[in-house]
TILUMLO-679448 format. One record per residue (C-alpha): x, y, z. Coordinates in nm, 4 decimals. Example, Ala and Ser with C-alpha at 12.3 -4.5 7.8 and 13.67 -1.06 7.14 Angstrom:
2
+----------+----------+----------+
!        x !        y !        z !
+----------+----------+----------+
!   1.2300 !  -0.4500 !   0.7800 !
!   1.3670 !  -0.1060 !   0.7140 !
+----------+----------+----------+
END
This chain:
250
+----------+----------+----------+
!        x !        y !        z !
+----------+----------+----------+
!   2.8136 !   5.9434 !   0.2662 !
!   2.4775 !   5.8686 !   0.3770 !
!   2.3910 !   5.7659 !   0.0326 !
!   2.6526 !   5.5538 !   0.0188 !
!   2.5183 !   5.3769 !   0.3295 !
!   2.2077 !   5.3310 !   0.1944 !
!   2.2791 !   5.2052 !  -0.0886 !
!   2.5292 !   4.9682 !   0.0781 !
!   2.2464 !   4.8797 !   0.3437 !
!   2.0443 !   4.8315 !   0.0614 !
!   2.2655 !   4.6094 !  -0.1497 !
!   2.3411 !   4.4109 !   0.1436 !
!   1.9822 !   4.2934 !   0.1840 !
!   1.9193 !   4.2250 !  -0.1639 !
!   2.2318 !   3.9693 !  -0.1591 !
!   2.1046 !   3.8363 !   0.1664 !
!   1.7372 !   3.8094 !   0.0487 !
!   1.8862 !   3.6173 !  -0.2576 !
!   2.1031 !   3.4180 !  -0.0333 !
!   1.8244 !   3.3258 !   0.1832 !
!   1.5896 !   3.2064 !  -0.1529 !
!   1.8609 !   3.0357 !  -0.3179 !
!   1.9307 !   2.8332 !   0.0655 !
!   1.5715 !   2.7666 !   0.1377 !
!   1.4860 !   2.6716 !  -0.2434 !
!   1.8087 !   2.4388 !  -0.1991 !
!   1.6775 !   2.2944 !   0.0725 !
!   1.2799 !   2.2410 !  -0.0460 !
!   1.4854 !   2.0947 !  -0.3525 !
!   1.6599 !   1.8474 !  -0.0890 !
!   1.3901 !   1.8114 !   0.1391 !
!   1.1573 !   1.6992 !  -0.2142 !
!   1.3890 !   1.4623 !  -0.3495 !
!   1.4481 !   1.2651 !   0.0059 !
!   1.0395 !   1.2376 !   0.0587 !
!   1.0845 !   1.0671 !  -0.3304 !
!   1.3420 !   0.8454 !  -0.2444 !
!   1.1808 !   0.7210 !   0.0910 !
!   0.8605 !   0.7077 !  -0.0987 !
!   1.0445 !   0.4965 !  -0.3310 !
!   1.2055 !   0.3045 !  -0.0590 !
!   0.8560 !   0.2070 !   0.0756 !
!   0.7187 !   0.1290 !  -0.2578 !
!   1.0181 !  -0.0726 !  -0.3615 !
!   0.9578 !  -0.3311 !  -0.0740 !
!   0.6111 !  -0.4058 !  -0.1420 !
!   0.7480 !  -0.5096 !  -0.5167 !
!   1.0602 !  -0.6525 !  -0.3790 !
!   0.7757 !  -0.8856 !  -0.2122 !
!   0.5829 !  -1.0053 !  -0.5172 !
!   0.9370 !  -1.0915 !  -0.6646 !
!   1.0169 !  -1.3091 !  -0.4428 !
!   0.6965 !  -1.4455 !  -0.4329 !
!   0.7410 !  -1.5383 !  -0.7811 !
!   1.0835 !  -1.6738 !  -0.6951 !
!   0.9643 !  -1.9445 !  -0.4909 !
!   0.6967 !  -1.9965 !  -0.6673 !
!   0.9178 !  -2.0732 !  -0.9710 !
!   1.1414 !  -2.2627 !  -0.7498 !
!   0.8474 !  -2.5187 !  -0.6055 !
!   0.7314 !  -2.5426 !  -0.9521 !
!   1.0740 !  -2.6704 !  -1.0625 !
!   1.1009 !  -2.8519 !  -0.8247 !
!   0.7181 !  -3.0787 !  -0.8384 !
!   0.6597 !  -3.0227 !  -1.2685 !
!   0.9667 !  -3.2444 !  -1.3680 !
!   1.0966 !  -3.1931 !  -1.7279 !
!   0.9397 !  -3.5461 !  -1.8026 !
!   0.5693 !  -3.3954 !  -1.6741 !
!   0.6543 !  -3.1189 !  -1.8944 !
!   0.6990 !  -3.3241 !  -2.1943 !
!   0.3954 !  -3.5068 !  -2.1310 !
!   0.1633 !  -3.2131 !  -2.0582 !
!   0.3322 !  -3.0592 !  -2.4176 !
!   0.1336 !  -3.1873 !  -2.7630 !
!   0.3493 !  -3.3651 !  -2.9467 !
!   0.3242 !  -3.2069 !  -3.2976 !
!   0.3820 !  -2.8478 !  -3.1333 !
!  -0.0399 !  -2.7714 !  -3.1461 !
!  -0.0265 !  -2.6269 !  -2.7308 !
!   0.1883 !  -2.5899 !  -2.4813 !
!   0.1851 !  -2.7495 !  -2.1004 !
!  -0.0252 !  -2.3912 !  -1.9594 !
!  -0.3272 !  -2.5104 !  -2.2436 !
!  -0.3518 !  -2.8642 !  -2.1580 !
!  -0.3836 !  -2.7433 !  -1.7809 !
!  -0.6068 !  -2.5131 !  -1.7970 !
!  -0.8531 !  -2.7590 !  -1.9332 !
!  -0.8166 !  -2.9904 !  -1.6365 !
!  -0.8680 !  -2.7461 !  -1.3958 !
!  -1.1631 !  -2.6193 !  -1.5658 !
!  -1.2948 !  -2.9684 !  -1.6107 !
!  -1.1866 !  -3.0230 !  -1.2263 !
!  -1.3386 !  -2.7008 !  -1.1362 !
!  -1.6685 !  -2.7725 !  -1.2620 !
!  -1.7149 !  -3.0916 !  -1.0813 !
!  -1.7408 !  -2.9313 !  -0.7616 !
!  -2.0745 !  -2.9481 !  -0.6149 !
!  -2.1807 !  -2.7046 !  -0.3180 !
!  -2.1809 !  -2.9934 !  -0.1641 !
!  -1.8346 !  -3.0990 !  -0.2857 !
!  -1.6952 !  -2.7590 !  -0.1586 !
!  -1.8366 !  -2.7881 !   0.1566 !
!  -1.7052 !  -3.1843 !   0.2228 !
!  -1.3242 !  -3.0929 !   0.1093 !
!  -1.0886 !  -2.9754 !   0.4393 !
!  -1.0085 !  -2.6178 !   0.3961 !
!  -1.1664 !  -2.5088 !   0.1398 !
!  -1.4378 !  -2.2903 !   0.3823 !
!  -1.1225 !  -2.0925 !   0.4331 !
!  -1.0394 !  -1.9860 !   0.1037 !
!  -1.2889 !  -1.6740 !   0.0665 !
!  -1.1337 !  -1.5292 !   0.3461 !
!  -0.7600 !  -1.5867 !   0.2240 !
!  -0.8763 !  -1.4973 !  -0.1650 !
!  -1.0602 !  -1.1463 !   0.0086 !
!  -0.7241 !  -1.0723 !   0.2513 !
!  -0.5150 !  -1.1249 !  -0.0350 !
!  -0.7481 !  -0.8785 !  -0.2648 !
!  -0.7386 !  -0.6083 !   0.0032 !
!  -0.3795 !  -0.6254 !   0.0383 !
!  -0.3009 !  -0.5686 !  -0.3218 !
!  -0.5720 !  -0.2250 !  -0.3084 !
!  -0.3128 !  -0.1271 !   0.0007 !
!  -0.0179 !  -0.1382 !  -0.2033 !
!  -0.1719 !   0.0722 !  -0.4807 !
!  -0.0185 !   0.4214 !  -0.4765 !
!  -0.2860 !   0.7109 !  -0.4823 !
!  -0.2294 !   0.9962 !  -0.7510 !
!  -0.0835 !   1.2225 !  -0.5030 !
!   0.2295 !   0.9238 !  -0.3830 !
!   0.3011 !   0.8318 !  -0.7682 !
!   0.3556 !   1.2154 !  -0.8017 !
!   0.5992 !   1.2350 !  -0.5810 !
!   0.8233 !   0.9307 !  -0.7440 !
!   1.0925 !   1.0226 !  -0.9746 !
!   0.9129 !   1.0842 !  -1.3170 !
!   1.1140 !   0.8036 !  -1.5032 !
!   0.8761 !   0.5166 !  -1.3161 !
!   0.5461 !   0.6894 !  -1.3732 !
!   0.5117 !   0.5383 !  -1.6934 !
!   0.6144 !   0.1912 !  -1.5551 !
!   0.3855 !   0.2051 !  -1.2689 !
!   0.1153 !   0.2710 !  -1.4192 !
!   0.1446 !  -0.0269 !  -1.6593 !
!   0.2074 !  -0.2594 !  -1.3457 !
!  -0.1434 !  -0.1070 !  -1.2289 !
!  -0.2789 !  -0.2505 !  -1.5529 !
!  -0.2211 !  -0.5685 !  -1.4707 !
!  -0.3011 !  -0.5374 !  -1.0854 !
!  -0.6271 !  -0.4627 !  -1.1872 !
!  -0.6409 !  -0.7482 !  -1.4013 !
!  -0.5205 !  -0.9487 !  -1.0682 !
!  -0.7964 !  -0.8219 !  -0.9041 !
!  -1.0441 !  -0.9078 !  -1.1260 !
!  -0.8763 !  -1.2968 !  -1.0989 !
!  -0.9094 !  -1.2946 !  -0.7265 !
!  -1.3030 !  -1.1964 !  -0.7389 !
!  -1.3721 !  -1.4385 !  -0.9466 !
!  -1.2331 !  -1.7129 !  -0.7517 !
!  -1.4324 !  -1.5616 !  -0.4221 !
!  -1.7037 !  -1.6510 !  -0.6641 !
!  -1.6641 !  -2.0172 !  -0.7065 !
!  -1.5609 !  -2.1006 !  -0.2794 !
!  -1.8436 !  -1.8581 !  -0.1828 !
!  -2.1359 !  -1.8437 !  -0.4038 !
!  -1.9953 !  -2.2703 !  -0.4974 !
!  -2.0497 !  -2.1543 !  -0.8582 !
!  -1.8119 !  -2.2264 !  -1.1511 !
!  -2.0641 !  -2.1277 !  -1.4378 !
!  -1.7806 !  -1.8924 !  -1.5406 !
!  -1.4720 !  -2.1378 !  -1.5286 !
!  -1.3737 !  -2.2627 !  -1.8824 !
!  -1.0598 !  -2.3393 !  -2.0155 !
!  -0.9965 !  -2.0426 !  -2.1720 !
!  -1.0415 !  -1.8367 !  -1.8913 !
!  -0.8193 !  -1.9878 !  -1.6691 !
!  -0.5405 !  -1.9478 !  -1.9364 !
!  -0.6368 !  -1.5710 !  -1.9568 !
!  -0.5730 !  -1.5811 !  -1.5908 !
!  -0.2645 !  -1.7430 !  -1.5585 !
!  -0.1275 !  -1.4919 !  -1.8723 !
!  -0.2287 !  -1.2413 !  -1.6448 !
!  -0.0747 !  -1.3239 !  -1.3332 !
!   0.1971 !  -1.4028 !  -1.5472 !
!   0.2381 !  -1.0661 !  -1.7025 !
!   0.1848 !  -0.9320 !  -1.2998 !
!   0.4462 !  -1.0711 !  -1.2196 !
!   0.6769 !  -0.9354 !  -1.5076 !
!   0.5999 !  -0.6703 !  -1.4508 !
!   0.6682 !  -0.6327 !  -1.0801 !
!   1.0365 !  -0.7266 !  -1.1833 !
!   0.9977 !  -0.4514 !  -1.4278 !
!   0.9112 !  -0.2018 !  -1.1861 !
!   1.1435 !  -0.3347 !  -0.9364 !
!   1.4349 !  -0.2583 !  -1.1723 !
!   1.2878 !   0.1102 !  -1.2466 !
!   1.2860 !   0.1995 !  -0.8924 !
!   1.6529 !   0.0725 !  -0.8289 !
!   1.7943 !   0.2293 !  -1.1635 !
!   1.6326 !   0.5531 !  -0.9705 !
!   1.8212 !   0.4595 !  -0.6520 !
!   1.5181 !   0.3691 !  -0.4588 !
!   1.7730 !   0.1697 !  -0.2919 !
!   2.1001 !   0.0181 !  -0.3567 !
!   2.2379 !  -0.2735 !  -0.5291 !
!   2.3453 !  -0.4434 !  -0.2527 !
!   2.0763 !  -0.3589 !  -0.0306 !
!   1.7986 !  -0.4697 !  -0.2908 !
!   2.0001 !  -0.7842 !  -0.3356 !
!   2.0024 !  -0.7750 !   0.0603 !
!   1.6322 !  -0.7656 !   0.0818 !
!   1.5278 !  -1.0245 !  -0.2084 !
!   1.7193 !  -1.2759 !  -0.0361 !
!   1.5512 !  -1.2126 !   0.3301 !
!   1.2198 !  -1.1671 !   0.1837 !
!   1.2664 !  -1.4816 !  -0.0377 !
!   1.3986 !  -1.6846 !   0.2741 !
!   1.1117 !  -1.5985 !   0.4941 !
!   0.8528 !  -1.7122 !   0.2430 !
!   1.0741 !  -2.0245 !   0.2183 !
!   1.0817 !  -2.0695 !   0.6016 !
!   0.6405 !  -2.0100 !   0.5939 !
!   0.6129 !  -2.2703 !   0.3944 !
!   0.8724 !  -2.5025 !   0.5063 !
!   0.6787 !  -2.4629 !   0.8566 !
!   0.3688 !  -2.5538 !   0.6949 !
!   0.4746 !  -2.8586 !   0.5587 !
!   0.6694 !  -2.9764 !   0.8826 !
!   0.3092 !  -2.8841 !   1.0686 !
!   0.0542 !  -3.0217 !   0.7980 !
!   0.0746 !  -3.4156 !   0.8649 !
!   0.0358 !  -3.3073 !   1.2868 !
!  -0.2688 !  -3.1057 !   1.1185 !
!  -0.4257 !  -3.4197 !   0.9240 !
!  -0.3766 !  -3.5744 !   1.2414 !
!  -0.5915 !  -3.3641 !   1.4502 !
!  -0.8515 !  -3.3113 !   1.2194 !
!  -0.9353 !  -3.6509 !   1.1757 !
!  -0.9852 !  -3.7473 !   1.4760 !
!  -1.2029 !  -3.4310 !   1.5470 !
!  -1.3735 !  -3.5715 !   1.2788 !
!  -1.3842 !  -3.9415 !   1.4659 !
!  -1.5009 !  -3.7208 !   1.7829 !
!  -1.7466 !  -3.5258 !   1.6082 !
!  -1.9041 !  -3.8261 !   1.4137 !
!  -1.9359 !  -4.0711 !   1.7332 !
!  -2.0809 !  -3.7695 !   1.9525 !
!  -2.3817 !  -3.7926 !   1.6321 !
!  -2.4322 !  -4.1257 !   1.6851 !
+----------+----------+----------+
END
């Protein structure tokens, strides 16, 4: 009888042992997938961002580069396209300005600062090895082909620190602005291509990433709406600072 207590003692742990592993393995299980997902969550707003960045972008571009521009920027036997044509007269542009042109042209003292804010901001959004281990496996291979290009972003932004900070263009050329704009281009792609990864993994839903685009598109909409509502009030006050500055010389 004893035995048979024992043994039923025994029997009894063992199941609730096993319960207790299978419950608690259930749970890390739970626990692991819901870090991914907010992980996911997070990472899936920062490249909900740079598609609606591209959004307006697109839209503003539509909306100043009229078909007729288009046409005229296009060779007419087919030999380049509008994005060749230019990127020779920026580069030609470009290399006009002078240190002394740099320094004479309203707000262009502020663009190192802007080029180096936006640079540090796209390091913040890269994920270390540790975060893109915990997204689901399917968009590791899709991140890390959107890092590609982010570095090649990078290596854009430098170079324009370059020409507003050192006033050099020595390394602006035509084809190396079109290499840039194929590779914010492709950035951009592939953003969108990421974006979609991350929802078909249910980073978030449907509606909510449809949700977000919109809000995220509308504020960058409103930014720039404010600027130009702000910018001839602006012009105003900074020439007659200038006036101010110029008669306190004299």
């Amino acid at each position: 009888m004893q035995n048979i207590a024992l043994t039923s003692g025994l029997i009894g742990a063992l199941i609730s042992a096993g319960l207790s592993y299978w419950i608690r393995a259930s749970l890390d299980r739970r626990n692991l997938r819901d870090a991914e997902k907010r992980l996911a969550y997070v990472h899936f707003v920062r490249i909900s961002e740079l598609v609606a960045i591209d959004v307006v972008l697109r839209s503003f571009i539509k909306v100043y580069v009229t078909e007729d521009m288009v046409k005229e920027l296009a060779a007419k036997d087919g030999t380049f396209e509008p994005s060749h044509k230019i990127s020779v007269i920026l580069a030609k542009e470009i290399q006009k300005l002078t240190p002394e042109k740099v320094e004479e042209v309203p707000g262009l003292s502020i663009v190192p600062m802007f080029l180096k804010s936006q640079l540090e901001a796209l390091s913040e959004s890269k994920l270390s090895a540790e975060q893109l281990s915990k997204l689901p496996r399917e968009t590791v291979p899709t991140y890390s082909l959107f890092l590609k290009y982010l570095s090649h972003l990078h290596g854009v932004v430098f170079l324009w620190t370059i020409v507003f900070e050192e006033k050099t263009a020595t390394w602006v050329t035509p084809e190396s602005i079109h290499d840039q704009w194929l590779s914010v281009t492709k950035f951009f792609e592939h953003a969108k291509i990421l974006r979609s990864a991350l929802l078909s993994t249910g980073a978030a839903t449907p509606a909510e990433a449809s949700t977000l685009l919109q809000k995220q598109v509308s504020s960058y909409n409103e930014g720039i709406l404010t600027k130009f509502q702000h910018q001839p009030q602006l012009l105003a006050a900074i020439s007659e600072a200038n006036a101010i500055a110029n008669a306190t010389k004299v």
